[in-house]
Every structure is written in C-alpha cells, then in structure tokens.
N, C-alpha and C positions, 0 to 999 in steps of 0.2 A: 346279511339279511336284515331290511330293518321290517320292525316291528310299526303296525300301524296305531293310533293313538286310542282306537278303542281296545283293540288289545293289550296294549298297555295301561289302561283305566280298568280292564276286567283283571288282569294281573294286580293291580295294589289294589284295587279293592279286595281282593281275592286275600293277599295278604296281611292288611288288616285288620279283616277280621277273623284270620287265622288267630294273630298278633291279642288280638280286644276277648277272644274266647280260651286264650292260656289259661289255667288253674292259676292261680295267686295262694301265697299258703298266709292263711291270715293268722298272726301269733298275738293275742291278746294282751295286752300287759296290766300286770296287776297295779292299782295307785297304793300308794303309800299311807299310809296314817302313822300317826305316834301314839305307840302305848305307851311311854312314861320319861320320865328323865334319871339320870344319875349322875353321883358325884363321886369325884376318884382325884387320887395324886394327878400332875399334870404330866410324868411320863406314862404313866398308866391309863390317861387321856390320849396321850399322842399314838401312843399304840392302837386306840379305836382309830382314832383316824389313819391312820396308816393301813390300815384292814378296812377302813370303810364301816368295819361290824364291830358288835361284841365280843374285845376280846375273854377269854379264860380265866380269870385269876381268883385262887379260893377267898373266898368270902370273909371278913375279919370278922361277920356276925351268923349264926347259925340259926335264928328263931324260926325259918321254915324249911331250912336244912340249906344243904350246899349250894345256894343257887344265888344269882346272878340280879339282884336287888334294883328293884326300881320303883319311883314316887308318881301321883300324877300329875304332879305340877312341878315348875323348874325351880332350884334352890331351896326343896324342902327337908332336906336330910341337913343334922347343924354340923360343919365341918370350920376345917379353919378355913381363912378366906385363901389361903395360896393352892387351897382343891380346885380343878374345874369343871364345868359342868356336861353333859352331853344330853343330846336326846337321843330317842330311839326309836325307829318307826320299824313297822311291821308291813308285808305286804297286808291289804286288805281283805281278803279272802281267806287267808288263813290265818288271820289272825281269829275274827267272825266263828270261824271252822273248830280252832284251836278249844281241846280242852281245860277250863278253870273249876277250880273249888278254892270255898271259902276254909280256910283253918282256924278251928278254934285254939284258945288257951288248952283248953282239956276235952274231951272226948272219954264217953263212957267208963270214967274214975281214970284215966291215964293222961297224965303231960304232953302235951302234942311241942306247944312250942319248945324251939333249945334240944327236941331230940331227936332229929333224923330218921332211926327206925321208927320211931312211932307215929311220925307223921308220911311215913311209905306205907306204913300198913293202914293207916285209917283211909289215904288216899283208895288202896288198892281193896281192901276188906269192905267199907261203909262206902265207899263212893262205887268201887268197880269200876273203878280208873285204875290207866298204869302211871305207877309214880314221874317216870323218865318223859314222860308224854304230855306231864299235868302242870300247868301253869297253877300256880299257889298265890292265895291273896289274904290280907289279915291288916291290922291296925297295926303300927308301929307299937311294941311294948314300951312304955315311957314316954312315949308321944302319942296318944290315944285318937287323938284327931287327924294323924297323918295316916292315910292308907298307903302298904307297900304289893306290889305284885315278886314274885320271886321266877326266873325263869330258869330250868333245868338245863344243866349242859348240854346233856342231850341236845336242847331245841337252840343252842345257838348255833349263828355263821348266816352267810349271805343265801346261802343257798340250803340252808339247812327248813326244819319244820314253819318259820314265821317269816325266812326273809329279811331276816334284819339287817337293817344299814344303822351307823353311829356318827352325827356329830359332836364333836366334842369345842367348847369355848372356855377361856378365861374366867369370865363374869356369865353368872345365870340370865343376864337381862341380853346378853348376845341372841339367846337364844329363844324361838317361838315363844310365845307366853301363850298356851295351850294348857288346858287341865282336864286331864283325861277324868272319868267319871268311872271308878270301877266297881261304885255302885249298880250296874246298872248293864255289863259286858252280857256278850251273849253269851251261850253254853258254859253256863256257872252252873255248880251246884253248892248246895251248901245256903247260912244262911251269912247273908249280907252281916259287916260289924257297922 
C-alpha cells in the first residue's frame, strides 16, 4: 500500500512536532571561581591533582584549628622553593551561599587562635554557626598583611559543601595570578582584620 505524499507530509510533520515538544531536562551547571591558593610538598601536590580536589592531610599549623589553609593570592605562604603550588576553585553558588566568620586573636578574655575548642565554640556560641559548616578567616599570625581562609574537612571533595576542584603547579606563576579579596566575601560575620 503506498502512501500518498500528503500523507506522508501530515505524518512527519506530525512527528516532528511530537519530536520539538519532548521535555528536555535542563541541568544548570555551576561556574567556577577561585577562593584561594595553596602551598604543599610536591607529592602532596600530586595527590590534589590526582583527586582533581583537596586532598585531607592534618594541617602542620593549627591557628584556626584543623582545617585546610588557603591565601588569596598564589605564592604567599613562605615555603621552600621545592613546595608547589595549587589553586582552588569553588563552585559559585555555594561558595556565595557558604558560611564565613572572621576569627579574632582573643574573644571575650579567651585565646581563639592555636586552640581549636575555642574557636568551635565562639564560632558556634557568638556566631550561631556550626563549626563543621563554617569557613574561618583571620590574618596570618607573623605575617599580618597575609589574609588566610581555613576550610573544614567537613566541607572538602568534589562533590562535597563548595565543589572543590584542585590544580596543583611547580612554580606559582604557572598558575592564574588572581587575588581573591576576602575582605569583602559574602555571608561573613565577624569583623573584617
């Protein structure tokens, strides 16, 4: 049986716009930004890159407690020169979203920097933040002019609270020359150092 050719013009038109009125599932994708840089051994480098993300490794300094140290500019931490350097971006939206506070030296007669309980509880008492949750920020103690952000294990991995991805390079100048400004981040509390 054939088919005449306006039939055949009402059939694919027919299906076409079957075809053109599908659902599409639209998935948004988040852009990237860099919140900060960091400097590490070059196995301990290669290991970010090998993850893509931030990996785990306890912190050799504690001033905002256990957490995951980063500058906002590349090559500002003084290391020897055989460290390399990474950066580290964040999805944009939650980073934006992402809870910060600033950390003083001391808070109401108590030590904050260098002692981990106390700067849990002043996040979680005087802020009404939860500590696990809370990106921490403060001036390098001995480098006054260097601003560090501290990020909670909690909130690393790829698919973890920020999204993180990690490059990691040899020389700092491999990488973006961006200076994050964390004077100035959104949902901070606390006051700016």
């Amino acid at each position: 049986m054939l088919f005449s050719a306006t039939k055949m013009l009402t059939v694919a038109l027919a299906m076409v716009n079957y075809v053109a009125a599908a659902p599409v599932e639209l998935v948004e994708r988040d852009s990237k930004v860099i919140i900060g840089y960091r400097t590490m051994s070059e196995d301990k480098a290669k290991e970010y890159n090998k993850h893509d993300t931030p990996v785990w490794y306890t912190a050799s300094g504690i001033q905002l407690g256990d957490v995951v140290y980063l500058t906002p500019a590349p090559g500002e931490w003084k290391v020897p020169d055989s460290y390399w350097h990474c950066v580290i971006y964040a999805d944009q939206s939650k980073w934006l979203a992402a809870k910060k506070a600033w950390i003083p030296e001391t808070a109401d007669g108590k030590t904050l920097w260098y002692e981990p309980k106390n700067i849990d509880s002043y996040i979680k008492n005087t802020r009404h933040l939860t500590p696990d949750d809370t990106l921490r920020l403060s001036v390098i103690k001995g480098d006054e002019h260097v601003l560090q952000l501290g990020i909670p294990k909690h909130m690393l991995g790829k698919t973890g609270h920020l999204g993180l991805t990690a490059t990691c390079k040899a020389k700092a100048s491999e990488l973006p020359q961006h200076s994050v400004n964390y004077r100035s981040l959104n949902n901070v509390v606390g006051t700016a150092q």
